[in-house]
N, C-alpha and C positions, 0 to 999 in steps of 0.2 A: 488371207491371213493378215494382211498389212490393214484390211480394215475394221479386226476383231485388236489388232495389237496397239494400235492409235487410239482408239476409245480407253485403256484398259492404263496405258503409258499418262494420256491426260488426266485420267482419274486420281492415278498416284501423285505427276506433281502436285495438282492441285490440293491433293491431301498432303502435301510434306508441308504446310502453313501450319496444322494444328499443334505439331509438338514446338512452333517456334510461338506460336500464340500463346499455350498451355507451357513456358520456360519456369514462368514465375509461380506455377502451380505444382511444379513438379519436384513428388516429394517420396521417398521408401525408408522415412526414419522412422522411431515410435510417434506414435498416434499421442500419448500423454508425454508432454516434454519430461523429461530426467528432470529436471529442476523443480518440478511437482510434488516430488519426493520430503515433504516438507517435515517428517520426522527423521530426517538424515542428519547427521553431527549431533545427535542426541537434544537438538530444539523442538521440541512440539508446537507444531503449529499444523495450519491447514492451508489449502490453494486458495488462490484469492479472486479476484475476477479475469484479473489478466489471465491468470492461467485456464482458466476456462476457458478466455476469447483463443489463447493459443491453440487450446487442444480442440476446439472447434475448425481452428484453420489447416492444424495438421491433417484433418479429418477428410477437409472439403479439397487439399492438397493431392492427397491419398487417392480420392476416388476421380481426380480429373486424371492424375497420371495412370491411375488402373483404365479409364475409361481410351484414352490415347492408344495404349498399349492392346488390347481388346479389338477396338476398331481396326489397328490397324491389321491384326490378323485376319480379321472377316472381311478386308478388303481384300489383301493377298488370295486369300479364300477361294472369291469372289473373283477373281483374276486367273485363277486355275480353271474355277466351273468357266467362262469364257473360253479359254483354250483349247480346254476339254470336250468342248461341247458338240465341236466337229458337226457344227450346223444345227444341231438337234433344239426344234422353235422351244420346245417345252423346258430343258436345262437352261438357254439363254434365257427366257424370261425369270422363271425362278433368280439364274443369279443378278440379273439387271434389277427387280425385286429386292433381292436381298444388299445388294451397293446403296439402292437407293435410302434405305430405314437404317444402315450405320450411315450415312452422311447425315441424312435427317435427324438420326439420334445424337450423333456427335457436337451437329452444330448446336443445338436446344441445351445440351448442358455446358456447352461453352460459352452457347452465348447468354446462361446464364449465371455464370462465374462471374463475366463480363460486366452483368445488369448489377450483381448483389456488389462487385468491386467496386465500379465505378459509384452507386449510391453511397455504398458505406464511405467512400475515400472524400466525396463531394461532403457527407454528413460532418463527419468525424475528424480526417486530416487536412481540411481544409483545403482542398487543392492540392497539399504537399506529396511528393512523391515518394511511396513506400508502402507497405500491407496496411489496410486498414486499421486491422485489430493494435496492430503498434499503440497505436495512443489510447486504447483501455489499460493498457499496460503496466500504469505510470512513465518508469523510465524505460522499462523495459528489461531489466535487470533482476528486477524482485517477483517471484511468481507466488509469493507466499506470506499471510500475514506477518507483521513482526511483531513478536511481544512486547507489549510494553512493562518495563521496568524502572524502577528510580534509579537516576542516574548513581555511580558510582562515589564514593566521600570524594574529598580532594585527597592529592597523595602527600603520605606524611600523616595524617591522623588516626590517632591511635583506633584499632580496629578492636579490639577486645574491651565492648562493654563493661564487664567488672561485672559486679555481685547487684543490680541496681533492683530497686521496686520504687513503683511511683504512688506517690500519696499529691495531693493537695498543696504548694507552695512550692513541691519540687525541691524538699530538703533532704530528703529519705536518700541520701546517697553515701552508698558504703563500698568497700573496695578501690580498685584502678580510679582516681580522678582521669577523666576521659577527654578533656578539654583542659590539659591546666594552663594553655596559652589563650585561653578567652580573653575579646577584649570587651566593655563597657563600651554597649551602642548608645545607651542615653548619652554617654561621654558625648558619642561623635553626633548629636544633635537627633537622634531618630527617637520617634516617641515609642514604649512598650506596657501595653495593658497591664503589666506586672513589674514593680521593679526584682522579683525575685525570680527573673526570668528575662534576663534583658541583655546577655554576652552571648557573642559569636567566635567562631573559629576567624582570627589576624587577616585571613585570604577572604571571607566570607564579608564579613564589615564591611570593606568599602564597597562591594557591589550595592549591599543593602544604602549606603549613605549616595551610591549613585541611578539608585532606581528612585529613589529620595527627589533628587532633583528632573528625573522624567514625571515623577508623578507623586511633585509635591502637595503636602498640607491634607489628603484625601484617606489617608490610609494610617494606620500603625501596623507595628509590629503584638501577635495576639499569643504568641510562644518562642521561645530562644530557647538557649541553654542556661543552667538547667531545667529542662522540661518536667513538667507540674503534672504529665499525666503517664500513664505506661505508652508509649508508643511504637508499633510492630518494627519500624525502621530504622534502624540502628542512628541513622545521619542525626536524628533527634537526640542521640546520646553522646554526639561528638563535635556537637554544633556548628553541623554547616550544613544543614537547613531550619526553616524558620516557617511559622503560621503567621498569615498575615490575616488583614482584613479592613473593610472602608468604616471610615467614620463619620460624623457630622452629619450632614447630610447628603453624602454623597450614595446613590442609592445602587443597588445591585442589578443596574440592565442588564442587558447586553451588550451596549456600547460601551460603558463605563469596564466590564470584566475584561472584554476583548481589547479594551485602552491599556489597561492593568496588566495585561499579560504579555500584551505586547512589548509592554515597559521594561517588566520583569526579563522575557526571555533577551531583551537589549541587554541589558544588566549584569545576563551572566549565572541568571536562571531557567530552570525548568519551570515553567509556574504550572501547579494545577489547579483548577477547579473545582472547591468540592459544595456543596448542597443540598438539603433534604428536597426540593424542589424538580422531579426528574423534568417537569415539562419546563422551567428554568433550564436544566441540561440540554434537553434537545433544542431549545432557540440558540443555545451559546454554541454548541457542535454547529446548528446550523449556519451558522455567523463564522465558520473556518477554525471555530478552538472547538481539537478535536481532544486535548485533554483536560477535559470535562465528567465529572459524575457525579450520582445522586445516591441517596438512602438506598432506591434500589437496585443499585449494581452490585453485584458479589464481592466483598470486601470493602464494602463504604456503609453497610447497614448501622452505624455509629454516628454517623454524623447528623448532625439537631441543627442548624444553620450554615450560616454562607462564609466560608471560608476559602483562601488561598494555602498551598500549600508550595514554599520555594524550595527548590533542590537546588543546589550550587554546582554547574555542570563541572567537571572535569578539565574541559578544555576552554 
């Protein structure tokens, strides 16, 4: 007996390593994280890649602790036919047999949790200690695109557009004045393609007369208030945001747009980029300015050249 129960004892410690090896794998939550759920709060939107890298790990999580749990019953198993077997050459071999192909199966998927971990972590976290997928993540916090939207006016500016239609000069205005605390940016030194289009909202000004000094002599201002054209965004109706654009010869790279925006969002703007040029979009995206669009994006089919468009952020 003592020499069927020493085999059978050995076998188990030695299997008590896997579920301490298999800690960080071990997992009986949902397979697709809850935070996937990306038309929850009534935002539409979709998963992003992090959450994919997530529910990939939930997955590979999943099936190492189903596999743990699994072996170790067909070890116990395996431990009875022993017992049981009361000598019998043809049960012992069977279960000695069947011990062997769960150890053998067990280790091959452990030890290749082990291979795909340690690659990804050496790839991806650089040495740092934590799940791989973490750093597809972003921060880890967001598993869901976020829409993007113009940022909100400043607070205080009248929010009710009035009766307005836009004609050419940007005089067509009847109803609510929507800005009557505009002030004269030609006043404060800034050039405007228009002077009939050339005051901002009192808050809005000085950031304009302080992106001025990041990124002087190279630009004007191409629309203010009052705006000369219909514009979807109400901020155009309450001046505080602005179309900008370069002059002279300063030309529309990509260094020169990503200098420009960089300036702007210094300043205390949202800057966009917009362009009939989509392969101009994808070198500017590719260059880290990721708001950037062209003629062909859905809701930029209007635009005939290269413009900025400045949002005056809120905070």
């Amino acid at each position: 007996m003592i020499r069927i129960i020493l085999p059978i004892a050995f076998l188990l410690s030695l299997f008590m390593w896997t579920p301490v090896l298999a800690a960080e794998a071990t997992f009986f939550g949902p397979i697709v994280p809850p935070e996937c759920n990306c038309d929850a709060e009534g935002i539409s939107s979709a998963p992003d890649w992090g959450c994919v890298m997530q529910t990939i790990q939930n997955a590979i999580n999943f099936t190492i602790s189903m596999s743990v749990i699994i072996a170790t019953i067909f070890i116990i198993y395996t431990g009875f036919m022993f017992v049981a077997s009361a000598g019998n050459p043809h049960t012992r071999e069977a279960a000695k047999t069947r011990l062997v192909n769960v150890v053998v199966g067990m280790l091959v998927v452990l030890a290749a949790w082990l291979i795909v971990d340690f690659i990804m972590k050496t790839l991806y976290n650089e040495g740092e200690f934590g799940p791989w997928n973490a750093i597809l993540q972003n921060d880890g916090a967001e598993l869901c695109f976020q829409p993007r939207e113009a940022p909100p006016p400043l607070p205080g500016v009248t929010a009710n557009p009035g009766n307005w239609t836009g004609t050419g000069g940007g005089t067509n205005l009847t109803g609510a004045q929507n800005c009557p605390d505009c002030v004269s940016l030609s006043a404060l030194g800034l050039t405007c393609k228009s002077s009939n289009s050339c005051t901002a909202d009192p808050r809005v000004a000085p950031r304009l007369v302080d992106l001025e000094t990041r990124f002087a002599g190279s630009w004007r201002i191409t629309e203010a208030y009052p705006p000369t054209v219909a514009h979807t965004n109400a901020c155009h109706r309450q001046g505080t945001c602005v179309d900008a654009g370069f002059t002279g010869s300063t030309s529309y790279s990509v260094d020169n747009v990503r200098a420009f925006v960089q300036a702007a969002n210094a300043a205390g703007f949202r800057a966009v980029f917009e362009t009939s040029s989509c392969s101009l979009r994808d070198s500017v995206r590719a260059a880290g300015i990721q708001d950037a669009f062209c003629s062909g994006d859905r809701g930029y089919g209007h635009i005939t050249g290269n413009h900025f468009s400045l949002y005056a952020r809120s905070n």
